[in-house]
C-alpha positions in Angstrom: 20.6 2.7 -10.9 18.2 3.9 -7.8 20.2 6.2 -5.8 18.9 7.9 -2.6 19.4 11.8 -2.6 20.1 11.5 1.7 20.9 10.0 4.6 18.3 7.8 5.9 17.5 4.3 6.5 16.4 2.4 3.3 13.0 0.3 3.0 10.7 -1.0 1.0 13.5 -2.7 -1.8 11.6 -5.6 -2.3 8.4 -3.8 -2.9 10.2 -2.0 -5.4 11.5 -5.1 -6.7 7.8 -5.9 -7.1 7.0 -3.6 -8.6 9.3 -3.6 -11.5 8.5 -7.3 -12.3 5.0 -7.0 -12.5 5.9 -4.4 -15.3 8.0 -7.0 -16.6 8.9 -10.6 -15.6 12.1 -10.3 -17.3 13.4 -6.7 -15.3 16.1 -8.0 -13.2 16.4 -6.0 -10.1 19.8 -6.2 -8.0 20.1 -5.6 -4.5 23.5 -3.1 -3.6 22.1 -2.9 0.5 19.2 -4.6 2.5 16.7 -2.7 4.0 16.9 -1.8 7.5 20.5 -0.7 6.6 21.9 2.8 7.2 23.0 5.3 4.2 24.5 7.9 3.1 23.9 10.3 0.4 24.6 9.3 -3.1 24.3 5.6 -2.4 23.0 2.8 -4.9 20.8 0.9 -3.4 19.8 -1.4 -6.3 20.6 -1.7 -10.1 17.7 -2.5 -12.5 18.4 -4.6 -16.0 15.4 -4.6 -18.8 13.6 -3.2 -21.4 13.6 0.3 -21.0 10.2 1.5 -21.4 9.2 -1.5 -18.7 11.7 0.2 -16.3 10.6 3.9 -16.9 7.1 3.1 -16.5 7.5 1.6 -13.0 10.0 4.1 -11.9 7.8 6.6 -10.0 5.6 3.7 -8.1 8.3 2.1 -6.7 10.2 5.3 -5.9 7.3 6.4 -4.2 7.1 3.1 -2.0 10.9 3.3 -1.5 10.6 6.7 -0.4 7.6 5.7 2.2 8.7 2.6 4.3 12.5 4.2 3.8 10.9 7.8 5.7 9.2 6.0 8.4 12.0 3.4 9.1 14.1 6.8 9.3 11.8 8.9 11.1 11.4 5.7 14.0 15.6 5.3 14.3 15.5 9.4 14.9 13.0 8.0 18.4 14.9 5.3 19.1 18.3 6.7 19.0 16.9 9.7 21.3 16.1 7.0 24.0 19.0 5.2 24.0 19.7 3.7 27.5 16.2 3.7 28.4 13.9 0.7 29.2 10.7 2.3 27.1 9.9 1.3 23.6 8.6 3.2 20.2 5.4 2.0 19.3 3.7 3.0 16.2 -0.4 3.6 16.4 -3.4 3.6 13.5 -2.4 6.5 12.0 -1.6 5.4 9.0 -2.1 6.3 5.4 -4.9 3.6 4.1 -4.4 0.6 2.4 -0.6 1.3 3.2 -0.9 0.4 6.9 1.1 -2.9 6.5 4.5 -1.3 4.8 4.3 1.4 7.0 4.6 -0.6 10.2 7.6 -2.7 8.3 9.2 0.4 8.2 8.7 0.9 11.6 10.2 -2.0 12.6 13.0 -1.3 10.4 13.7 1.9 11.7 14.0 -0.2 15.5 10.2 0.8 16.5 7.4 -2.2 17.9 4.2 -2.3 16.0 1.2 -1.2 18.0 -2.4 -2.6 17.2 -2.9 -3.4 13.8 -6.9 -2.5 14.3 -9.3 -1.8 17.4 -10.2 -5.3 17.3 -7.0 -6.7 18.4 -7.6 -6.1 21.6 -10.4 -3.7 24.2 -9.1 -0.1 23.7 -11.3 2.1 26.4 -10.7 5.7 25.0 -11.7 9.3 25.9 -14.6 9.5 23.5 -15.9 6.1 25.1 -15.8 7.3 28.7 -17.2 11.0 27.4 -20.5 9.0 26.3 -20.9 6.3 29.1 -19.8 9.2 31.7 -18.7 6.2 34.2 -15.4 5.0 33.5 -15.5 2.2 36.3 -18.7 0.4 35.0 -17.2 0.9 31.2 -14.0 -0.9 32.3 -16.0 -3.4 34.1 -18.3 -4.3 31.4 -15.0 -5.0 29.3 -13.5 -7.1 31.4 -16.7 -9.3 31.8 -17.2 -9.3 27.6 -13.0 -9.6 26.7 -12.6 -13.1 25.4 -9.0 -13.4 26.2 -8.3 -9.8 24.4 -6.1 -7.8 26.2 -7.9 -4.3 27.7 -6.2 -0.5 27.7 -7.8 2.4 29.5 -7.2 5.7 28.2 -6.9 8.2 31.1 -6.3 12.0 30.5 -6.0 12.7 34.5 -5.3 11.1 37.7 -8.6 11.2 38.7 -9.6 8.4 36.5 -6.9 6.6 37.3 -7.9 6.4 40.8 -11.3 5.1 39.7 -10.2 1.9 38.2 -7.3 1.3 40.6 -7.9 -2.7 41.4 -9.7 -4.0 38.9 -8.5 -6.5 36.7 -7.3 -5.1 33.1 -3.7 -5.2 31.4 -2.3 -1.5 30.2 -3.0 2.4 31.2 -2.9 4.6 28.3 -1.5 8.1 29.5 -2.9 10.6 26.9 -1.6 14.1 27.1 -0.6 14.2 30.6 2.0 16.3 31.9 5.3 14.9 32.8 4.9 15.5 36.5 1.0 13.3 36.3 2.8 11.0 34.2 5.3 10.1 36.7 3.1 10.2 39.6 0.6 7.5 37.7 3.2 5.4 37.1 3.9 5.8 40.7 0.1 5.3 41.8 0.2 2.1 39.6 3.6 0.2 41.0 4.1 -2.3 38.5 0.3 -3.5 38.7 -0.5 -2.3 35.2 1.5 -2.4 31.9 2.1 1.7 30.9 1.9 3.7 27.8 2.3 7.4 27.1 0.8 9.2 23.9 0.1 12.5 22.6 2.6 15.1 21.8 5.5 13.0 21.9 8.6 14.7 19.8 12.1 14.4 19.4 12.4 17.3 21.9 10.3 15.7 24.6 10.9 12.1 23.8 13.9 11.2 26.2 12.7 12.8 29.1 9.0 11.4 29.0 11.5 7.9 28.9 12.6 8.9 32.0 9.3 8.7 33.7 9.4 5.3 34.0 6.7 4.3 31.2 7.3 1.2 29.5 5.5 2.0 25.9 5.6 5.4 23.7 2.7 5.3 21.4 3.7 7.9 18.5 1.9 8.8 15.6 4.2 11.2 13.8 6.5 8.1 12.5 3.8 7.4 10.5 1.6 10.1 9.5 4.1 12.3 9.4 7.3 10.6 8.4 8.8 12.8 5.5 9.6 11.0 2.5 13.2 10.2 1.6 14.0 11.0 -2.0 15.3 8.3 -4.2 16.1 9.0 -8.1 16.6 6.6 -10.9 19.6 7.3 -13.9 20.0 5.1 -16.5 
């Protein structure tokens, strides 16, 4: 039996699953929930029938992908439920462990987040580093809208100042990074519904509702990934 040692919201079974057949085609692996469910402590999730030493030695693996995806679908429902009632959303970002970027976005989904850009060439992401070296945030946003190719363009402004300096020209989303609440809201005042909005950086369960309040319409967070604890599962026989 796999049994979680928590509360949390369980992902990543059928990886598990996975896992244990390519130990041994013969395992059979039993579902007792689905993921995206909610649990409580001391709940089966799944039963697992086969040769024991085929079981034992896929045990830890698939513990350790259940205990991933199920700790950042249950780190993204702790966001979500905080913002209850509000019209912004939970995005996940990059920030990802690598090669694991895929599950870890499942579990966002599971835990009620929106997947973010899967890489920088998705779409045109004008960052802080970008403007730092070109030193002229108006021509760098221009240049990207005459070279997009139907990609979608975000600016990344730490102050209102910036803002200001791109106000008119034709690109989709403003990236709020940092910013204070009160710049926040008077952005999203400066912008009126011209631009889609985001807010990042040092977003927390503490901070989360109120920065919902401001009126943004995306939350980029990084801590339901790359810092989603793990939910611990065991295995008895």
């Amino acid at each position: 039996k796999i049994i979680t040692n928590q509360n949390c919201i369980v992902g990543g079974l059928n990886i598990a699953k996975e896992v244990f057949k390519y130990s041994d085609k013969k395992i059979k692996f039993i579902l007792k929930t689905k993921d995206g469910k909610k649990i409580k402590k001391g709940k089966t999730v799944a039963v697992v029938y086969g040769n024991a030493g085929a079981i034992l030695r896929s045990e830890r693996v698939a513990l350790n992908f259940l205990s991933l995806v199920s700790g950042v679908a249950t780190k993204t429902r702790k966001f979500v439920d905080k913002i209850k009632g509000k019209s912004s959303k939970v995005y996940c970002t990059r920030k990802t462990i690598p090669n694991l970027r895929s599950i870890q976005k499942y579990g966002v989904r599971l835990g009620g987040g929106l997947n973010h850009r899967f890489n920088l060439s998705d779409e045109i992401l004008i960052k802080d580093n970008h403007i730092s070296i070109d030193n002229n945030i108006n021509k760098l946003v221009k240049r990207a809208i005459k070279n997009k190719k139907g990609k979608k363009i975000t600016v990344e402004i730490d102050n209102l100042n910036q803002l200001k300096k791109i106000m008119g020209l034709k690109f989709d989303r403003v990236l709020f990074d940092n910013m204070s609440f009160k710049n926040l809201k008077k952005g999203i005042k400066l912008i009126k519904g011209v631009y889609e909005t985001e807010a990042s950086g040092g977003i927390n369960l503490s901070n989360v509702r109120k920065i919902a309040s401001s009126g943004v319409k995306r939350m980029s967070i990084g801590q339901i990934t790359h810092s989603a604890p793990f939910v611990d599962f065991k295995l008895e026989i």
